[in-house]
N, C-alpha and C positions, 0 to 999 in steps of 0.2 A: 171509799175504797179505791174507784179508778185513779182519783190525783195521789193519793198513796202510792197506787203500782204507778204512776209515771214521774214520780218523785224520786222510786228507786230506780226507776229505768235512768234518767237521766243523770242520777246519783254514780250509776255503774259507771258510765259513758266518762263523765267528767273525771273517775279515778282511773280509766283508759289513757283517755288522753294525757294525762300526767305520766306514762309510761317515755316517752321520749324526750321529754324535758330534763323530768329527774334525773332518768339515765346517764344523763350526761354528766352528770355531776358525780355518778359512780365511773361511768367509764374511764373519765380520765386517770381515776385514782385505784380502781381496781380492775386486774384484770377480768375479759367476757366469762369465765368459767368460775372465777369466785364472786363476781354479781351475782349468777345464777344461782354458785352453792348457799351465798349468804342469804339471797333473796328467799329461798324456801326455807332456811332454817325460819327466820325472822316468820313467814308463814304458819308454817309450824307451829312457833308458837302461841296462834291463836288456834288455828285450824283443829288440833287436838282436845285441846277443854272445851271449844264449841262444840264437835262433834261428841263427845263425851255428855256434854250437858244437852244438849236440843236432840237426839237419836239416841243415843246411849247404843252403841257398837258391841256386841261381842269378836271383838280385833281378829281375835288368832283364830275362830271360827269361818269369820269372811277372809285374815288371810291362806289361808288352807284350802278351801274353794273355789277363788277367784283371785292367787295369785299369779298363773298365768297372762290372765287379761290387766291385773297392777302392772305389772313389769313391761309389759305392751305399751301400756298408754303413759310410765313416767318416761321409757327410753322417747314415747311422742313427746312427753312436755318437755323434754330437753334440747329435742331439735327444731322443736317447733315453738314459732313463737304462742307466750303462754294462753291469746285470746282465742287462737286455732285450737287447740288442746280442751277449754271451756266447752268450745262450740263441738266440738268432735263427742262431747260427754252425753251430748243429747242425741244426734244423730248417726255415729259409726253404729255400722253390725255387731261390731268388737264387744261395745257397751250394754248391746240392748240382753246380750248374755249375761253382764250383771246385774242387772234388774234389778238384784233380791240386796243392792248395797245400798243404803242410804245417799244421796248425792256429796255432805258435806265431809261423812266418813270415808270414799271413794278417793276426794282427791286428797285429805290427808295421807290416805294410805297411797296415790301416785307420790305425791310431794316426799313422805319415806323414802321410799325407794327410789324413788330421782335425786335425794343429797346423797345418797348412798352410791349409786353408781357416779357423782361427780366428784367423788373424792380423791380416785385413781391422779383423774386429769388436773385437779391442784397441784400435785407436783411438777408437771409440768409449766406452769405459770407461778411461780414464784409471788406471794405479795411482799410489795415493798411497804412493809409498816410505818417509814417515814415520812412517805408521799399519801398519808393518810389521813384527810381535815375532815372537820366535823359537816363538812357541805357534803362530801363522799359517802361517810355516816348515815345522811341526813336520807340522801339517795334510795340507799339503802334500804332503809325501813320505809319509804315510802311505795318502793316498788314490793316490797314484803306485806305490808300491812294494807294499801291498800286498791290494785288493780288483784291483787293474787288473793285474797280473801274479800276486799269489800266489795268487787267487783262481780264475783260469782254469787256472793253470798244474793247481791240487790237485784241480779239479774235473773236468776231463778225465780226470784219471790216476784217479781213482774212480772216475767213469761207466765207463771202461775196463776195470775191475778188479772192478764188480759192476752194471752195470748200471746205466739210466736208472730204472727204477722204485725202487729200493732207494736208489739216490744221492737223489731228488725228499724220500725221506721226511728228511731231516735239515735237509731249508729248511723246517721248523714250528723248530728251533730258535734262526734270527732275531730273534725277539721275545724268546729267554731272554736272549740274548746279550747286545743291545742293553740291555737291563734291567741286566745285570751289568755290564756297562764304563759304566755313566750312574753307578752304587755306587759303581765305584773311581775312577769321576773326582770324588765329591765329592755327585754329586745324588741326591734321596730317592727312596726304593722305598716302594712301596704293599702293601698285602694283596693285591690283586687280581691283582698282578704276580707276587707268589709262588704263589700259585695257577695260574694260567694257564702258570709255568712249569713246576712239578712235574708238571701235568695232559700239557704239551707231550711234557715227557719221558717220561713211563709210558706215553703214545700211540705213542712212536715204539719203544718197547721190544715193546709189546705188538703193531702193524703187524710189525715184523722178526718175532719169532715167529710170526706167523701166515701171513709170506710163507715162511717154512722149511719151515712144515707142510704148505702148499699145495704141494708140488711132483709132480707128475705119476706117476703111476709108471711102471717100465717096463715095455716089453709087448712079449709074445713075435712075432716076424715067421717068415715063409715065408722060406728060400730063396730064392723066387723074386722075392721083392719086398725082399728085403734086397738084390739086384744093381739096385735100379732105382737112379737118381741123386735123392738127399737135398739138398732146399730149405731155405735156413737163412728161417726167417720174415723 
């Protein structure tokens, strides 16, 4: 079960990392505001039949009593870059008000309502459909399909399966990543880069060891205070 959650953990990381690379290959070909709009349609359309099939949503029931707090947190995924927006899901006050929404139905329904309000600002930015190649395309669906849904989806199921602390340590791997897919798409690596990675990963080898070793031990209770009621931290 542990290599499983660190399989997706690292799973998420690696489809993080590809957020800057790929981009690139849309930004030159589309403008920032129809990346953004195309990127959550493309979203979308997994985000919707997942959340349909694994929760099963009553839509217009949760949008009706927590669309205040949707429209809150897509006007956040629009300004904010989308890993900020993920991490805010767990931790703003904002959120902990939605409780009662399933996690994968939540940011479908952000994702809604953030193509919705980026629709205005497409007029504004004109696309040129003939400055439009299939590596722009390609861009595209990759920042759609998967930092914005495989990313949350693997990241949660980890956090779930070991833990906020233990999941945090595998975002130092960011920077190997990004380094490795810039190699396989053609661009140069430095010394500095292989260093700083080899250093990244012995760090986080050596962190898990030393969080295994630190665990608590147990300790013998009374009877009597073993019948009191147990506070999860």
């Amino acid at each position: 079960m542990k290599y499983k959650a660190w399989i997706l953990l690292i799973l998420a990381n690696l489809f993080w990392s590809g957020n800057m690379i790929f981009g690139k290959f849309s930004s030159t070909e589309f403008p920032a505001v129809w990346t953004a709009f195309l990127r959550w349609v493309v979203a979308l359309i997994l985000l919707i039949p997942i959340a349909q099939i694994v929760e099963k949503p009553l839509w217009l029931q949760i949008w009706k009593k927590n669309r205040g707090i949707i429209i809150s947190l897509a006007v956040l995924a629009i300004v904010v870059y989308s890993y900020l927006m993920y991490a805010s899901l767990q931790f703003t006050s904002v959120v902990k008000k939605a409780k009662g929404i399933p996690p994968i139905t939540l940011v479908a329904m952000i994702a809604i309502v953030g193509t919705i309000l980026l629709i205005p600002f497409l007029f504004m930015q004109p696309l040129q459909y003939k400055e439009v190649t299939s590596f722009g395309i390609m861009g595209i669906i990759y920042l759609g399909v998967f930092p914005a849904v495989g990313s949350f989806i693997f990241w949660n199921q980890g956090i779930k399966m070991l833990g906020a602390g233990k999941a945090g340590i595998t975002m130092n791997l960011l920077p190997v990543f990004t380094a490795i897919i810039s190699v396989i798409l053609g661009q140069g690596l430095v010394i500095s880069q292989i260093v700083g990675g080899l250093l990244t990963i012995a760090g986080m080898i050596l962190t898990s060891l030393k969080l295994k070793q630190v665990s608590p031990e147990p300790k013998q209770i009374s009877p009597e205070k073993s019948m009191a009621p147990q506070l999860n931290p």
